[in-house]
N, C-alpha and C positions, 0 to 999 in steps of 0.2 A: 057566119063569117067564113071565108074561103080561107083555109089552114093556109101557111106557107109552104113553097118548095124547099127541100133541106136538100142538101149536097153534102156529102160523110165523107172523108178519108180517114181511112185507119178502120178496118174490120177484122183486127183480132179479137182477143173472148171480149175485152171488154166492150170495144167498138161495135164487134159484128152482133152481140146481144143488145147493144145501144138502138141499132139499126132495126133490131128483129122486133124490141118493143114501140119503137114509132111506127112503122109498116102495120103492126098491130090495132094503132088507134086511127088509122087514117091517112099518114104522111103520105107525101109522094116522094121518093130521095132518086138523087143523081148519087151513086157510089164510083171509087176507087181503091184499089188497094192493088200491090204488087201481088199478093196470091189471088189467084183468077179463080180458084175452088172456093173461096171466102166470097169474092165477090157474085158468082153463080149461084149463090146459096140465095144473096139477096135478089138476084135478078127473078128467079125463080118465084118470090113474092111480089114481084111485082116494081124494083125497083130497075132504076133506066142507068146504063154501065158508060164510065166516061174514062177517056185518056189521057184527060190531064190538067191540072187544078184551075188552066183560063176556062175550059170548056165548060168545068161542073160550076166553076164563079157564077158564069154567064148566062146559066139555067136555073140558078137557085135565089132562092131569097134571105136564105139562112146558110152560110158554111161552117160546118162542125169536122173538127180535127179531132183525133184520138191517137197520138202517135208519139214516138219512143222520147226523139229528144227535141231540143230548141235546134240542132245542124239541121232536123229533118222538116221542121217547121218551116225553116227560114227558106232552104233550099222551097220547096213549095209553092213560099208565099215569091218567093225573088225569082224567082228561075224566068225564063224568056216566054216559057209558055205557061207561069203560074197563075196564082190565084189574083195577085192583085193587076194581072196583067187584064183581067176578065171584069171584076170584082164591078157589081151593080152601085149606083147610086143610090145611098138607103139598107144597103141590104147592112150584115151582119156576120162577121167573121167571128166562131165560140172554139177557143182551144181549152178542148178538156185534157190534154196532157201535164204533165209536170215540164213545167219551162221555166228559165233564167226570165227573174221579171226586167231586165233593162231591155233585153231581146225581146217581150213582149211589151213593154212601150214603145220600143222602137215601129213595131209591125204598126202597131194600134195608130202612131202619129201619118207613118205613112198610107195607114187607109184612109184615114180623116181626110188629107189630102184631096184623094178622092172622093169624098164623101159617103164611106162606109164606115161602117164603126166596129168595135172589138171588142167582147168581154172573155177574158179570161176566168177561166171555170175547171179548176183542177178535182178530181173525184176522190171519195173515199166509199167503202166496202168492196163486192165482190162482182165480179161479171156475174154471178146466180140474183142479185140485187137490182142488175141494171137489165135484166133479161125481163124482171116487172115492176119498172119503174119505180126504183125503189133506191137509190144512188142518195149519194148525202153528196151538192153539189158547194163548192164554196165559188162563188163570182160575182163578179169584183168589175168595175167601168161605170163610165157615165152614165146616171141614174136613167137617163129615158131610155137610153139603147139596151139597158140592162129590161127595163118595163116593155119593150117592146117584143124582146124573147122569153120571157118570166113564163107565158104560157105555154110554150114549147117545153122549157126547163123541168117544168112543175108536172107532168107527164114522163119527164125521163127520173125523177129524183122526188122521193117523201119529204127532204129536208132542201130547201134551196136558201142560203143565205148569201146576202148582198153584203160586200166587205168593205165597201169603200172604193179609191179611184182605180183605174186600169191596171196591174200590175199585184194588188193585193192578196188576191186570191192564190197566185204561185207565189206571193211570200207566204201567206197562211200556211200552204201545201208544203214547201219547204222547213220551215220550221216544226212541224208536226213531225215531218220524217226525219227532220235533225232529233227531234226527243225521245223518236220512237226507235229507232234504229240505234240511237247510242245509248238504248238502254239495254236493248238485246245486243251488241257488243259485250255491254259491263256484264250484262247477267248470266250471258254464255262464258265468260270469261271467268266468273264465279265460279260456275260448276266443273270447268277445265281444271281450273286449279286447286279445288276440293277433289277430285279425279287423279291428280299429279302427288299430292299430301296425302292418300289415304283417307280422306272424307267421306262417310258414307254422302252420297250424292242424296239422295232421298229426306234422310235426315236434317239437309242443309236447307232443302226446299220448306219441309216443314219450319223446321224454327224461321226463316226467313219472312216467308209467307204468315208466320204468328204475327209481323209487324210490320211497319210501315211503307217496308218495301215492297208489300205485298201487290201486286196490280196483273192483271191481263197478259202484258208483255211476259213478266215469272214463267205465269203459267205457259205460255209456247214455248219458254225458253226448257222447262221442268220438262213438257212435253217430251224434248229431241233426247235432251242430255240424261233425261234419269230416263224416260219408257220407249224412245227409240223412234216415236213420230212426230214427222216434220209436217205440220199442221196452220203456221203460219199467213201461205200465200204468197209470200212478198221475197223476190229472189235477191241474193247477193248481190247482182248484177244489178239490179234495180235501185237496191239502197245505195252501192258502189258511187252510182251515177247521181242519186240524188242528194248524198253528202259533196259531194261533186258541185253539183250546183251551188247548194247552202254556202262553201265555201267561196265560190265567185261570187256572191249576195255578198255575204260579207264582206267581201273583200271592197267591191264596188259602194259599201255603207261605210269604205273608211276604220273599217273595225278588223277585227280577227276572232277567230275560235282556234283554240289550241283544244279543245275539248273535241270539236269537228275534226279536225289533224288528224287525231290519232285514230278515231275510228274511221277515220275515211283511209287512213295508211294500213290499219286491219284490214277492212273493206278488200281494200284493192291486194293486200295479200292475199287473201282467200280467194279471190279472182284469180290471181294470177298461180295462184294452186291448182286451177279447174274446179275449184267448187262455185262457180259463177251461179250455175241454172239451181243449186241447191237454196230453200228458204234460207232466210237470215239467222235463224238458231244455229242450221248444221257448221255455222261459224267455229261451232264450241272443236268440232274435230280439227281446225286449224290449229285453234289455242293447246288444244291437248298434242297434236304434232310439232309443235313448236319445241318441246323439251325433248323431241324423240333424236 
């Protein structure tokens, strides 16, 4: 069977190692991206270089996004010369970013329109992961359109789960990083304030870690705060924006989190410190400069 054409935007690590292991197994890709060095890396293999999301729609059969937020998505998909300005009958628009899922129904109903469809498909692990197909994908839409790119999926990700209707999979993504990011808030916050008291820091790690609060998160957090490496991944700026989002979810679900509040009002303190580009532990130097 004749693979499909993929069209990519978004070729940073995660994206342009997305790209590297389809060209890998076979793909053909139309790419884009605003760094022209990222995109020559692909052309280089073999992929064909486009300017602008009607042109890469109108040549592919699959469109896969990788990209920062739901403004840059939309912009994209809306623009004059976008994607849906292009977008084929049949084909399949896959946004593996973290997006607002009202902003991604909203795309998904207007490609239907047209008769394309959308799965949302937000990633977890590492661009070292997605470099051999090896991505833990969560996505989420309409069961056939979902079965129609499963094989494509299952080449870029070891673990692909189907979440339910359009929109699921960036609440999935969302909520993961609401629990994940405000527990490295709390827990860098712990060792600030064992830091501010005279606590041996070390000490605090162990007996904590004896019990229940023992988990994963501890440990990057014990990383920064007690041995000095930021080991995590995951920037300020990233979590910043994805409590961010969590927060318009909620809000759009009629609810609140005053629990998301606060660590999104940390968050965006430490941003607005310039510790944006540092992972989400070196938060803990915020907390500790906050009594200086």
């Amino acid at each position: 069977m004749t693979k499909p054409v993929i069209g990519f935007i978004g070729l940073g690590l995660m994206g342009g190692n997305m790209v590297e292991n389809l060209q890998k197994r076979g793909y053909q890709l139309n790419v884009m991206d605003l760094n022209q060095d990222a995109v020559a890396k692909c052309v280089a293999r073999g992929a064909n270089a486009v300017t602008s999301g009607k042109e890469l729609a109108e040549a592919s059969d699959i469109v896969m996004l990788c990209l920062t937020t739901s403004a840059v998505v939309e912009k994209l998909v809306y623009g004059d010369d976008g994607i849906l300005a292009g977008i084929k009958e049949g084909a399949v628009l896959v946004d593996f970013g973290t997006s607002i899922p009202s902003s991604t129904r909203k795309i998904g109903a207007d490609l239907a329109a047209k008769g394309a469809g959308m799965i949302d498909a937000p990633l977890g692990r590492t661009p070292a992961h997605a470099k051999d197909g090896l991505l833990n994908i969560m996505a989420a839409g309409d069961i056939d359109t979902f079965n129609k790119v499963k094989p494509v999926l299952d080449e870029q990700g070891e673990n692909v789960f189907h979440l339910g209707a359009l929109g699921a999979g960036h609440t999935t993504k969302l909520i993961n990083n609401f629990m994940g990011m405000t527990t490295v808030c709390a827990m860098s916050q712990a060792f600030a304030v064992a830091e501010l008291a005279g606590v041996d820091r070390a000490q605090l790690f162990d007996i904590m870690s004896a019990g229940p609060s023992n988990s994963p998160f501890m440990k990057f957090c014990k990383n920064y705060a007690v041995d000095g490496v930021s080991d995590l991944g995951f920037s300020i700026a990233n979590a910043n924006k994805d409590l961010g989002y969590f927060l318009k979810m909620v809000e759009d679900l009629g609810t609140e989190s005053k629990i998301a509040e606060g660590s999104s009002a940390n968050l965006q303190a430490a941003f607005d410190s310039g510790l944006g580009n540092g992972n989400v532990p070196e938060i803990f130097d915020y907390f500790v400069k906050l009594a200086k």
